[in-house]
N, C-alpha and C positions, 0 to 999 in steps of 0.2 A: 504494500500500500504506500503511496506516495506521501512525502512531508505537505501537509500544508503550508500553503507560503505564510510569511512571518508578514508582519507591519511593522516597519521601522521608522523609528521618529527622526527627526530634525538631527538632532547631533551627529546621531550614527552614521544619517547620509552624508553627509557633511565631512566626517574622519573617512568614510569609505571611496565618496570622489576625491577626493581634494579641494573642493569647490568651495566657496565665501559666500556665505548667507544670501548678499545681495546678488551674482550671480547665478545663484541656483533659481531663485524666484525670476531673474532677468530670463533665463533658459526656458523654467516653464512657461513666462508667458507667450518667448518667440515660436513655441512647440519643440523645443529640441531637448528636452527632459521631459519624464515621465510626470504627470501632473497626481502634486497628495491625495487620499481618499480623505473624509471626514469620517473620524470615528468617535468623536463626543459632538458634544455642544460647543466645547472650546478646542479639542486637539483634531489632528491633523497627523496621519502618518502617508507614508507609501508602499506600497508591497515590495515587497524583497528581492523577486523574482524582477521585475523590470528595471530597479537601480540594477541589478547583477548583468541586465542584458544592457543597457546601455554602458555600464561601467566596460564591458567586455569589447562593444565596438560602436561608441557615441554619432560618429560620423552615418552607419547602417540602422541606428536606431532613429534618426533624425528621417533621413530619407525614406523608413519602412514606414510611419506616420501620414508622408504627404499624400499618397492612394488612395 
């Protein structure tokens, strides 16, 4: 049986690209990061599996979006 993908918050993505806060939001809004899910009222994560794909090849991940 398959792991369920995780949700990960703001810092972890952040230690896992390398990316700066303002960046990462700049990325989501131009479409070339994966955009957060809402998971409260107040937070905000992203599933795991799509930072890992974009982490693996950013450039393939932007382009696979535009279709």
């Amino acid at each position: 049986m398959p792991e369920p993908d995780r949700i990960i918050r703001l810092r972890t993505v952040l230690d896992r690209t390398g990316l700066s806060r303002s960046t990462l939001y700049r990325k989501i809004a131009e479409g070339t990061f994966p955009a957060q899910i809402k998971i409260s009222i107040n937070g905000a994560g992203w599933r795991e599996s799509d930072v890992d794909r974009w982490i693996a090849d950013p450039v393939a991940w932007r382009t696979g979006r535009q279709f």
